[in-house]
C-alpha positions as CSV (number, residue, x, y, z in Angstrom):
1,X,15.4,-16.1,2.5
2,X,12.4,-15.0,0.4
3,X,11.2,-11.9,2.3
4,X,7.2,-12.0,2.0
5,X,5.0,-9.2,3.0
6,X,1.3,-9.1,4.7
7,X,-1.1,-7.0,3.3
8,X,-4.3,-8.9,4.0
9,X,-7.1,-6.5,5.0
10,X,-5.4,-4.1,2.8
11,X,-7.0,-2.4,-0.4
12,X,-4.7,-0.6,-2.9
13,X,-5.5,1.1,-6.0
14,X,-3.1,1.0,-8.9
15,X,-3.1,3.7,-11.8
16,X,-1.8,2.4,-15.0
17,X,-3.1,-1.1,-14.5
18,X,-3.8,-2.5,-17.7
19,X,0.1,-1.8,-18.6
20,X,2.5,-4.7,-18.1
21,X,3.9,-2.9,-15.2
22,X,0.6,-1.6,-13.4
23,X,-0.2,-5.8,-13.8
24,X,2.8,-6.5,-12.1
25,X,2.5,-4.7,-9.5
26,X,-1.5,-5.4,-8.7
27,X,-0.1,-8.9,-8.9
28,X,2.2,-8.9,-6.2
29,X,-0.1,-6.7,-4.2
30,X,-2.8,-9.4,-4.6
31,X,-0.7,-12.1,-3.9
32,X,0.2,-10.6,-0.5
33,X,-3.6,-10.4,0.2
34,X,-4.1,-7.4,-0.7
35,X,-7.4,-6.4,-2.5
36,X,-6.2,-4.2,-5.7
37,X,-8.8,-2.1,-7.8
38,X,-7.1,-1.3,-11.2
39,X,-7.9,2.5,-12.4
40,X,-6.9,2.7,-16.6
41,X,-7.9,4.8,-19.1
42,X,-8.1,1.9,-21.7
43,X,-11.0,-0.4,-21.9
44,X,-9.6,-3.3,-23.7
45,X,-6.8,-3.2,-21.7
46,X,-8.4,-3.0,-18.5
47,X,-10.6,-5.9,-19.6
48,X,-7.5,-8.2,-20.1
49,X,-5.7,-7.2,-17.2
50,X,-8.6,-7.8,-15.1
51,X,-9.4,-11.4,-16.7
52,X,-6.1,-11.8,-16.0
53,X,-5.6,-11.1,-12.6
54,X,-9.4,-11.2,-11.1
55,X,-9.3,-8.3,-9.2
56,X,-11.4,-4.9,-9.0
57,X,-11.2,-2.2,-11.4
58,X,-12.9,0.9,-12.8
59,X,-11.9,3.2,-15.9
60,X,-10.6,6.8,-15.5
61,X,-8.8,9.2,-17.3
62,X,-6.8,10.6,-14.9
63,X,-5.8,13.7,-16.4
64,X,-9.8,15.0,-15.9
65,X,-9.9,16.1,-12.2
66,X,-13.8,15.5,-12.0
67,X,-13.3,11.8,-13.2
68,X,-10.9,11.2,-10.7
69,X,-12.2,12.7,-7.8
70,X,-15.6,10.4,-8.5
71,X,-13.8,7.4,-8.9
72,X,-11.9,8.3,-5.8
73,X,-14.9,9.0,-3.5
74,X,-16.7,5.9,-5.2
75,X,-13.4,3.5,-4.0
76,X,-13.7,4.3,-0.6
77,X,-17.0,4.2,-0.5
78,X,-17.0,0.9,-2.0
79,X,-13.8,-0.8,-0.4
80,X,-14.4,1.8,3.3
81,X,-11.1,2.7,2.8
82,X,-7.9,2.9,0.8
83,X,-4.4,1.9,1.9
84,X,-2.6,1.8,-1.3
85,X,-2.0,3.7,-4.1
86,X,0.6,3.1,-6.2
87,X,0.9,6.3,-9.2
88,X,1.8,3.8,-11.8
89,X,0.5,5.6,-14.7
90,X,2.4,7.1,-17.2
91,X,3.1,7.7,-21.3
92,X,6.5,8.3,-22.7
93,X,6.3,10.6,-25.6
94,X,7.8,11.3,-28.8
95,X,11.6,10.5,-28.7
96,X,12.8,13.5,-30.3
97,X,15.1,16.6,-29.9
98,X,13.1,19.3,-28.1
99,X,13.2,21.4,-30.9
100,X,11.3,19.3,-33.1
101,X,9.0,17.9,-30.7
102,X,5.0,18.9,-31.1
103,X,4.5,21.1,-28.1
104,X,1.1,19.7,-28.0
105,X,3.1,15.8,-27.3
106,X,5.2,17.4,-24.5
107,X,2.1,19.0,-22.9
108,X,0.2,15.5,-23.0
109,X,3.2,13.7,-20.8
110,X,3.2,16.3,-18.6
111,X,-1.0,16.3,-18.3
112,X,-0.8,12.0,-17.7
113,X,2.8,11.6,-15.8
114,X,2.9,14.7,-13.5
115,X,-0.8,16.5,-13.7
116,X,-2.3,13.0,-13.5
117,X,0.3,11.4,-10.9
118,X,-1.0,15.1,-8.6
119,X,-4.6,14.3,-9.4
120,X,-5.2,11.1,-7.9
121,X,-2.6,11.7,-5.0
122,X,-4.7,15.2,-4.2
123,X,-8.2,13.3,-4.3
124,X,-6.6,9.6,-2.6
125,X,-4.5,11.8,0.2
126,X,-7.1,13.8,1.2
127,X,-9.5,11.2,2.0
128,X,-6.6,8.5,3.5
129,X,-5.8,11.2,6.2
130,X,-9.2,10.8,7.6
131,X,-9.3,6.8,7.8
132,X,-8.5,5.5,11.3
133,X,-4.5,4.4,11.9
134,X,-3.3,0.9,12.3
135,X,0.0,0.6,14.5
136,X,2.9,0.7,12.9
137,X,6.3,-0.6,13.8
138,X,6.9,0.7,17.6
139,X,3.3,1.4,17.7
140,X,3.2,4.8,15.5
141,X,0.0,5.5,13.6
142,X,0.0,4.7,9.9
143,X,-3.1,5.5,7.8
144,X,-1.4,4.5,4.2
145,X,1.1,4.0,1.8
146,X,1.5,6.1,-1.5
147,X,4.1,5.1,-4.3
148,X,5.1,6.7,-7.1
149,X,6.8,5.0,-10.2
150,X,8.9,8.2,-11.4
151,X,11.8,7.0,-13.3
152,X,16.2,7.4,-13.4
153,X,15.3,9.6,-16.5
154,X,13.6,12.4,-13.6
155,X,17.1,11.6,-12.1
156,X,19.6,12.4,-15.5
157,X,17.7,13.4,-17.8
158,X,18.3,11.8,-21.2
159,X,18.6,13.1,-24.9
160,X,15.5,13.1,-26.9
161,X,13.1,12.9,-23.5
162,X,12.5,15.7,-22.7
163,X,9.1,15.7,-21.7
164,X,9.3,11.9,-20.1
165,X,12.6,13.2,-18.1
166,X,10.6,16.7,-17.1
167,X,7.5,15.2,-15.7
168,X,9.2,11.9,-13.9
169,X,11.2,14.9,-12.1
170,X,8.7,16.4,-11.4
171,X,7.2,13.0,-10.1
172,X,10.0,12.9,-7.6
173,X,9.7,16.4,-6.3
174,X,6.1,16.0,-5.9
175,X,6.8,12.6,-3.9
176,X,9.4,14.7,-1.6
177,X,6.8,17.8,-1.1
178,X,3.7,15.5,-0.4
179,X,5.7,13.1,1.7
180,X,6.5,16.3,4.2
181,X,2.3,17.9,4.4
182,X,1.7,13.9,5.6
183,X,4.4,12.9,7.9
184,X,2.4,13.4,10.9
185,X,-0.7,11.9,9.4
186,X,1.0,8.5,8.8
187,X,0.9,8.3,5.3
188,X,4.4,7.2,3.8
189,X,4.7,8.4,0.4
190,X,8.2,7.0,-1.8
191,X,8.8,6.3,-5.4
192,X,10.6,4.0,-7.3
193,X,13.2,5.1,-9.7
194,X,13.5,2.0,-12.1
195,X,15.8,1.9,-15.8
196,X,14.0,0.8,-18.6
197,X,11.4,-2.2,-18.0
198,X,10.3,-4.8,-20.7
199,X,7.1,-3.0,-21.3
200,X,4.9,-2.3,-24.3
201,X,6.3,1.6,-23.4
202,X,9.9,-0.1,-24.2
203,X,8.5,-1.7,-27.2
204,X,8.2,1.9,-28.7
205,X,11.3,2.5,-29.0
206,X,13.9,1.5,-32.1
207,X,16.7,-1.4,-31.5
208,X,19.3,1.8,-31.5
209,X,17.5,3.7,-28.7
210,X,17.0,0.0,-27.2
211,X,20.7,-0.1,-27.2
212,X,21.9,3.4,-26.2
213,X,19.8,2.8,-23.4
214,X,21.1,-0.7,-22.6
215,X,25.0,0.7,-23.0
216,X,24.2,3.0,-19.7
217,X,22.8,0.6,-17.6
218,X,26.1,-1.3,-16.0
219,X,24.5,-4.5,-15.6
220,X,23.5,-4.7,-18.9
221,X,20.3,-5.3,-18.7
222,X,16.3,-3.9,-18.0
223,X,15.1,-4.1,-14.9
224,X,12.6,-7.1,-14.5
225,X,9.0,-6.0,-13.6
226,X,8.6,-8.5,-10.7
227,X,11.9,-7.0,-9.4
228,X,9.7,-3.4,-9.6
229,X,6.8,-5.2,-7.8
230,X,8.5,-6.8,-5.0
231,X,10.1,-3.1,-4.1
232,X,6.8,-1.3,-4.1
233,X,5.4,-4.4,-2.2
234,X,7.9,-3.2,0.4
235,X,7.3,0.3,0.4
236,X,3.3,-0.9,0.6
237,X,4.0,-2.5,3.5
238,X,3.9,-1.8,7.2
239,X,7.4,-2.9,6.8
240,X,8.1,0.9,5.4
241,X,7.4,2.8,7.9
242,X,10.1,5.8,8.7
243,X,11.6,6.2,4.4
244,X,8.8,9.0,3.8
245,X,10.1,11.0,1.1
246,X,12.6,8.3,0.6
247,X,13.4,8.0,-3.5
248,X,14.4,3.9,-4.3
249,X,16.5,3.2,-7.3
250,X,16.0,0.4,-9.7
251,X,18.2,1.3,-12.1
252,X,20.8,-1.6,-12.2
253,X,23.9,0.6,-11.5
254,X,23.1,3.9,-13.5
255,X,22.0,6.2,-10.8
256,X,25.1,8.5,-10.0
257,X,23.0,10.1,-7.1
C-alpha cells in the first residue's frame, strides 16, 4: 500500500532548501499539495532549486536573528499562515580531531545547525501558536507541525565530528524542550535522525571516511533522501498527531537507542 498524505491548504517553510535534502523534502511536501517557500542562504542555489521545483522561496541567513525574524513575519504575512517548518538546514564542519580543529569552524556549526535550527523555530513558533487550530485526529486542536533534521551523529557521536555530533545533539534536545512549552498549543514538533544521505555534505568527505561510515551502518548503505522525505511528510501530516517530542531514526540499523 503506498501510504499518501494530504497537505493541501497547507504552507510549509523549509530551511536548507537549495541542498539536495531541503529539495527533497519541499518536493514531497509539494507533491502532497502543500505550498513550500524555500528559506537558503545561497543565491545560486536557491535559484536552481526553485527552477527546479517551482515553488516559493526567499534568501536568509539564518544565523542573523534580525534576518530571520523579517523573513518570518513577511511569510505569514504573505502565505496568512505557516503550518510547516521543517529545520533542514545544516553544515558539517571540518572532519578533524578536536584538537586540531579551528575553534572558529566548530563555532560556525554550532551558529547554522543549533543557533540557526533555535532561530527560526523561536520566530516560526511564536507566531504558529497564534493561528487558528484545525481538528486533529479525535477532534484535538492542531495549529502546526515543526521538524527537525538532527542526525544519528547527535545520537553517538562519531570521531573527528565533533562539532556536527555537538550541535545535532543539541538539535534533539532542543526538539524534546520545545515539543513540551507547545503541547497544549497543538504544535507537534519531532526530528528525524537519518545516517549519512547522498548529499553534496557527503560529497565532502574522503572514500575512507565514506567507508568507515558505510561499515557502521548494518544495511550497508546511505539512507535514500526520498526515504527522509516521505518520514517528515508523516510527521507534517495531520497523521502525527500525539509523537510530540518523539525522535525518528533513519539510520538503517545503527541507532543503539
Amino acid at each position: 500500500m503506498d501510504a499518501r498524505y494530504d497537505l493541501a491548504g497547507r504552507t510549509a517553510i523549509v530551511t536548507g532548501g537549495a541542498g539536495g535534502l531541503g529539495r527533497g523534502i519541499a518536493r514531497a511536501l509539494r507533491d502532497a499539495g502543500a505550498a513550500v517557500e524555500l528559506w537558503d542562504a545561497d543565491p545560486d542555489g536557491l535559484a536552481e532549486a526553485v527552477a527546479e521545483l517551482g515553488v516559493a522561496w526567499r534568501r536568509v541567513d539564518i544565523t542573523e536573528p534580525g534576518l530571520v525574524e523579517a523573513a518570518a513575519a513577511a511569510a505569514f504575512a504573505e502565505h496568512g499562515r505557516i503550518d510547516i517548518l521543517v529545520n533542514n538546514a545544516g553544515i558539517l564542519g571540518e572532519v578533524k580531531p578536536i584538537w586540531e580543529t579551528d575553534p572558529r569552524n566548530f563555532e560556525a556549526v554550532l551558529r547554522v545547525n543549533l543557533f540557526g535550527t533555535y532561530l527560526v523555530s523561536r520566530a516560526v513558533i511564536g507566531r504558529m501558536r497564534e493561528l487558528r487550530s484545525r481538528a486533529g485526529i479525535g477532534g484535538h486542536p492542531l495549529r502546526g507541525h515543526v521538524v527537525n533534521i538532527a542526525s544519528i551523529q547527535g545520537k553517538e557521536g562519531m570521531a573527528r565530528a565533533g562539532a556536527y555530533s555537538a550541535s545535532k545533539a543539541g538539535v534533539i534536545a532542543l526538539t524534546k524542550s520545545m515539543a513540551k512549552e507547545t503541547a497544549r498549543d497543538g504544535i507537534v514538533v519531532t526530528a528525524v535522525t537519518p545516517a549519512a544521505a547522498e548529499t553534496a555534505m557527503a560529497k565532502q568527505i574522503t572514500a575512507e571516511r565514506r567507508a568507515d561510515i558505510l561499515s557502521r551502518i548494518p544495511m550497508g548503505r546511505f539512507v535514500e533522501i526520498e526515504e527522509v522525505a516521505r518520514m517528515v511528510l508523516w510527521l507534517a501530516s495531520g497523521e502525527c498527531s500525539f509523537s510530540t517530542g518523539g525522535i525518528f531514526d533513519l539510520s538503517g540499523g545503527r541507532a543503539t537507542y
